[in-house]
C-alpha positions in Angstrom: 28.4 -9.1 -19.1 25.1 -10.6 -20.8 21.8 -8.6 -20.1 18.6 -8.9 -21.4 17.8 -6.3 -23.3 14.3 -4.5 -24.7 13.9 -2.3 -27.3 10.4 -1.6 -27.2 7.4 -1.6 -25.9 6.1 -5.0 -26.1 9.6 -6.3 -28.5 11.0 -9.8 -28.0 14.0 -9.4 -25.0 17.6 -10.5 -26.6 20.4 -11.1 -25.1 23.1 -8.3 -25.5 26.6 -7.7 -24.2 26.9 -4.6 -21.9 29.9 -3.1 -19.9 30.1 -4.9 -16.3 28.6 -2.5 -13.3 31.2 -0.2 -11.3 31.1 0.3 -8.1 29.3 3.4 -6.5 28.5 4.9 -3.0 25.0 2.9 -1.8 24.8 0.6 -4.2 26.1 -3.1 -4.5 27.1 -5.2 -7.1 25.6 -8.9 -7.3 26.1 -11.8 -9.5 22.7 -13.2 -10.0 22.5 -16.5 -9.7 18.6 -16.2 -10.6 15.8 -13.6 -11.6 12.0 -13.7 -11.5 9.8 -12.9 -14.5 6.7 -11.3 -12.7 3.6 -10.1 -13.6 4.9 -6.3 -12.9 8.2 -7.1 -15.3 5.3 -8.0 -18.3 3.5 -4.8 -17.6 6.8 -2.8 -17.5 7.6 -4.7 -20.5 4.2 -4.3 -22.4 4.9 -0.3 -21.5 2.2 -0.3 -19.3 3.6 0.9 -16.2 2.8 4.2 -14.9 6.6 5.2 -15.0 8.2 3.2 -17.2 12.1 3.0 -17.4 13.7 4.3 -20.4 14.4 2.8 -23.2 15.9 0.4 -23.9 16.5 -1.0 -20.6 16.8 -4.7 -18.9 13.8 -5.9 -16.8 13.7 -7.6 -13.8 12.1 -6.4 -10.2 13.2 -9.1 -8.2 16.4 -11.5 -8.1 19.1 -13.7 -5.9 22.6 -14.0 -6.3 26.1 -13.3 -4.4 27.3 -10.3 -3.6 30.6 -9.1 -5.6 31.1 -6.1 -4.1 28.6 -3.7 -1.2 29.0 -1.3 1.5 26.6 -3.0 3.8 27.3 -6.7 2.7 30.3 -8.8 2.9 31.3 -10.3 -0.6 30.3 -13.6 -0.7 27.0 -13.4 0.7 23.6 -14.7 -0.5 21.4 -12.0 -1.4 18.1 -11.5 -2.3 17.0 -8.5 -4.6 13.5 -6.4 -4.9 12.2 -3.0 -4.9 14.1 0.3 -4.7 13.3 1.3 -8.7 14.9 -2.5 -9.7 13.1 -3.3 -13.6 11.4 -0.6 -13.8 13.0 3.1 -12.7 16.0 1.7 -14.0 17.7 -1.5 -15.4 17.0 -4.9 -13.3 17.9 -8.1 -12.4 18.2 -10.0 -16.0 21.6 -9.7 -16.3 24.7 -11.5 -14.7 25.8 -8.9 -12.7 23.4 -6.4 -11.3 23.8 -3.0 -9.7 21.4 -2.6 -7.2 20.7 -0.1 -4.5 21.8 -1.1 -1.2 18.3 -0.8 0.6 17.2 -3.7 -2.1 19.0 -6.1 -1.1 18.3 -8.2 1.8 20.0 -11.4 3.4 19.0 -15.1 2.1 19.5 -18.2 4.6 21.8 -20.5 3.4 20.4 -24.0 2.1 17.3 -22.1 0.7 17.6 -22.9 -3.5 18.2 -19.9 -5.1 15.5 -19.8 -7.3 13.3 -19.6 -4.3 14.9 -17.1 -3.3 14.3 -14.8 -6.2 10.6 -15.7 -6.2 9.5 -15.5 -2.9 9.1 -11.8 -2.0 6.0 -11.0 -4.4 3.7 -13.8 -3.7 4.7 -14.4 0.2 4.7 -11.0 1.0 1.4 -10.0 -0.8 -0.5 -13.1 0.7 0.8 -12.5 4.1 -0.4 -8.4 3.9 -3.1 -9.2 2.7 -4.1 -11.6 5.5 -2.6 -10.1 8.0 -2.7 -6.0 7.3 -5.3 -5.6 4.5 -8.2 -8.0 5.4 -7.3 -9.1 8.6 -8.4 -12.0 8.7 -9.3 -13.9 12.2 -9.5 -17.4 13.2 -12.7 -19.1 12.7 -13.4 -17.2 9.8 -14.3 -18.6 6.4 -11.7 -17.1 3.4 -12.3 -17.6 -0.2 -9.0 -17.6 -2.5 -9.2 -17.1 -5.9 -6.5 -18.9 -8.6 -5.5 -20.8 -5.5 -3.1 -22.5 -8.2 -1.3 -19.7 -8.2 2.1 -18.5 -6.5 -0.2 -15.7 -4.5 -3.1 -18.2 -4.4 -1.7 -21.1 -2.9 0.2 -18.8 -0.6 -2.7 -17.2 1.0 -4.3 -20.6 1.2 -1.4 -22.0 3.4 -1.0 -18.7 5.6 -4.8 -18.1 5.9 -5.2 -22.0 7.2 -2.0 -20.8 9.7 -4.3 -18.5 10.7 -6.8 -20.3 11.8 -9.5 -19.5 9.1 -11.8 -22.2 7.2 -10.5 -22.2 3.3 -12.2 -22.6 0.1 -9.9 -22.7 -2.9 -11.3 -21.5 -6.3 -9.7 -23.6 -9.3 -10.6 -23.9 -12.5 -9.9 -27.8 -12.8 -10.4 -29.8 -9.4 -9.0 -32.6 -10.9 -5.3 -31.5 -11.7 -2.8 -31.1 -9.0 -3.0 -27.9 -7.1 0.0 -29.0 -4.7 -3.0 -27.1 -2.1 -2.5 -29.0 1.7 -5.2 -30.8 3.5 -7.8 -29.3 4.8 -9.3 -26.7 2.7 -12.3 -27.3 0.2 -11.2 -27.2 -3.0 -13.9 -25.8 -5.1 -13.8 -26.3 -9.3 -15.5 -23.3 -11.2 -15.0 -20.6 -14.1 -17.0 -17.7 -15.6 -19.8 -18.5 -17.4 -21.6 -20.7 -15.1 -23.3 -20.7 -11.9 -21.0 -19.2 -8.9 -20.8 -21.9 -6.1 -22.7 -21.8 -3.3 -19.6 -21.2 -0.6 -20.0 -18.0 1.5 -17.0 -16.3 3.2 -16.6 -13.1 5.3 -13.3 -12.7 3.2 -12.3 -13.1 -0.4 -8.7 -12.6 -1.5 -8.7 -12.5 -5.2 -6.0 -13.0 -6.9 -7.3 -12.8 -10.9 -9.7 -10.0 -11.1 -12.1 -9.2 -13.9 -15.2 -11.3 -14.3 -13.8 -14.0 -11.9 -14.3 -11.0 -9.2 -17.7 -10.1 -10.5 -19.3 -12.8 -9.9 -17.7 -14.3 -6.8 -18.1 -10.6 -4.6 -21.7 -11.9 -4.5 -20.5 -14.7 -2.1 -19.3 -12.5 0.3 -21.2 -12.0 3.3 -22.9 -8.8 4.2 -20.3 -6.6 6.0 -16.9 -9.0 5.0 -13.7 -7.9 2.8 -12.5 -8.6 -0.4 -8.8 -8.4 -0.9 -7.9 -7.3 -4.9 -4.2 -8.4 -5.8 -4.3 -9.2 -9.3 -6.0 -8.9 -13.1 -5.0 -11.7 -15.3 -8.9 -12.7 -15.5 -9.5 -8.9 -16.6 -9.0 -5.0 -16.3 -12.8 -3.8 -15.6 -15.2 -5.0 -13.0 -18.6 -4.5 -13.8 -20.3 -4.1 -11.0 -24.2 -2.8 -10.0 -23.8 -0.6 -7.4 -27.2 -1.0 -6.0 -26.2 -4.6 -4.9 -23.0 -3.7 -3.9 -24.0 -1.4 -1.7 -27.0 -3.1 -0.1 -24.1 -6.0 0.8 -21.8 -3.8 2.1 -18.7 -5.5 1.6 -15.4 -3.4 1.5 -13.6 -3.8 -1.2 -9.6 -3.2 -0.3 -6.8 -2.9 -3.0 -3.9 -4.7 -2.2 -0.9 -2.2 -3.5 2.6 -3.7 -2.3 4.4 -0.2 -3.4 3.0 1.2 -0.8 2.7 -1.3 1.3 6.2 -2.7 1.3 8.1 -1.9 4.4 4.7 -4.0 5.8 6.5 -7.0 3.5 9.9 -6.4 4.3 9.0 -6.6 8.1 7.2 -9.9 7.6 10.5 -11.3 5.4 12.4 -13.3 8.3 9.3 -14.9 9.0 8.4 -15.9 5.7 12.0 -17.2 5.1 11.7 -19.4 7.9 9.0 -20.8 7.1 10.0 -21.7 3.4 13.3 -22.8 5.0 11.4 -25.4 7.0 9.0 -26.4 4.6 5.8 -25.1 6.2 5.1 -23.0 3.2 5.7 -24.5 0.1 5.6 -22.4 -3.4 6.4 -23.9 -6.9 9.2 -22.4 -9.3 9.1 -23.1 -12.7 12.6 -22.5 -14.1 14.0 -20.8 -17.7 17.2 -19.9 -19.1 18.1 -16.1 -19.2 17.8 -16.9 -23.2 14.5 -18.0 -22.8 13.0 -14.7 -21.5 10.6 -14.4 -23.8 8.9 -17.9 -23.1 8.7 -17.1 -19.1 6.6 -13.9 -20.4 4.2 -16.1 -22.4 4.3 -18.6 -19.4 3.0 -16.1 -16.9 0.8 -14.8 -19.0 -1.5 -18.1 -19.4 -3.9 -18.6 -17.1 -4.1 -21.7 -14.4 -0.2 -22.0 -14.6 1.3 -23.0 -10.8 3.7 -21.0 -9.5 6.1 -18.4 -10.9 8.9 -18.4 -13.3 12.5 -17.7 -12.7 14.9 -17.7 -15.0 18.3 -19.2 -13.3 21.9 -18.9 -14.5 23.9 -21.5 -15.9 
């Protein structure tokens, strides 16, 4: 079979031939039909995760594609992959067949595109937890989201207006097209200039770094701010004297550890991408083109995620 293949930290993937999967006890074999390219798959890939695979090795945390062969799953039927050590305690989903531990794989509805499929888990699930478990967020409420152009971004936009809340979307250009539904405030603004005069008892941020900084001063005394990313930046420089005076919690969203909380909200977030209430934007490559999804993901302002998809 074809995998993508790296050789180093940080070295261009190729395309390699490897010897097809076996079967084992617990495990399944699945012909992907699609594979995500994820902000955790560039850190694994950049040799930045804290327990990196060895070497070399073929990314990929998440995926879709047919079951060949499983002990819990007839052949034949539409999976999707994530989790369990997939890209990054041992080879992933960038390959046409992968061999995948049976508690990663779960069921995908028929009719849903497969590319969907393999992007959904990430963003839905870490926008709905960290609605739902992290901040917990109420109707009536006022939410601020960060990179609402985003896959996790525009998520937590649509769930947090299911909710109930009132939503303000941070974007850096008002004027493109966000895809964002009616009824939230779309509000244009970047580092460097004066942060806008919304207040919310909840910020989910998405981006991090100086994008964080300066918008935690719009949270009201006593609210939560929700941290799921750090494409914006690493370090947040912060004064603790006015952080602590505002008193605002500030809650780390970490989806390791907080995945069977995912997994459990799955059949609901399926349905709703099945029936079009949540919508989230795929941007598709060939397995060849692995090394432009990395660069893709990597810029910032870029809608929804990238996926590369079989032939």
């Amino acid at each position: 079979m074809k995998a993508v293949r790296i050789a180093q930290w940080g070295a261009p993937p190729r395309i390699e031939e490897r010897p097809d999967p076996v079967p084992a006890p617990g495990r399944s074999l699945v012909r992907m039909q699609a594979a995500t390219v994820g902000h955790i798959d560039r850190t694994v890939w950049r040799g930045g995760f804290l327990r990196p695979p060895p070497l070399p090795y073929t990314p990929g945390v998440e995926g879709a594609g047919i079951v060949i062969h499983s002990e819990r799953f007839a052949p034949g039927q539409r999976v999707w992959l994530r989790g369990s050590g997939l890209g990054t305690l041992f080879d992933g989903t960038w390959c046409e067949i992968a061999d995948a531990p049976d508690a990663a794989l779960g069921e995908l509805p028929e009719g849903l595109d497969m590319a969907l499929g393999s992007a959904f888990f990430s963003p839905c699930t870490s926008a709905w937890v960290a609605l739902h478990e992290v901040a917990r967020v109420r109707a009536g409420e006022r939410v601020m989201v960060t990179g609402a152009s985003g896959a996790v971004g525009s998520l937590a936009v649509q769930l947090a207006l299911e909710i109930g809340a009132k939503v303000c979307a941070v974007v850096a250009d008002a004027s493109a097209d966000h895809g964002l539904p009616a009824g939230v405030d779309i509000v244009e603004w970047r580092p460097g200039i004066e942060a806008p005069s919304q207040e919310a008892e909840v910020l989910i941020d998405t981006v991090g770094g100086d994008v964080l900084a300066a918008l935690l001063g719009r949270v009201l005394p006593g609210g939560r701010a929700v941290l799921i990313g750090y494409t914006a930046g690493e370090t947040l420089p912060l004064s603790l004297p006015a952080f602590m005076q505002r008193d605002v919690s500030l809650l780390p969203l970490n989806m390791f550890r907080r995945e069977a909380q995912g997994r459990a909200a799955v059949p609901r977030l399926l349905e709703r991408l099945s029936d079009g209430r949540l919508r989230l934007a795929v941007q598709r490559f060939a397995f060849d083109e692995a090394a432009q999804a990395l660069e893709w993901i990597a810029q910032r302002g870029h809608r929804g995620r990238a996926v590369l998809v079989a032939d």
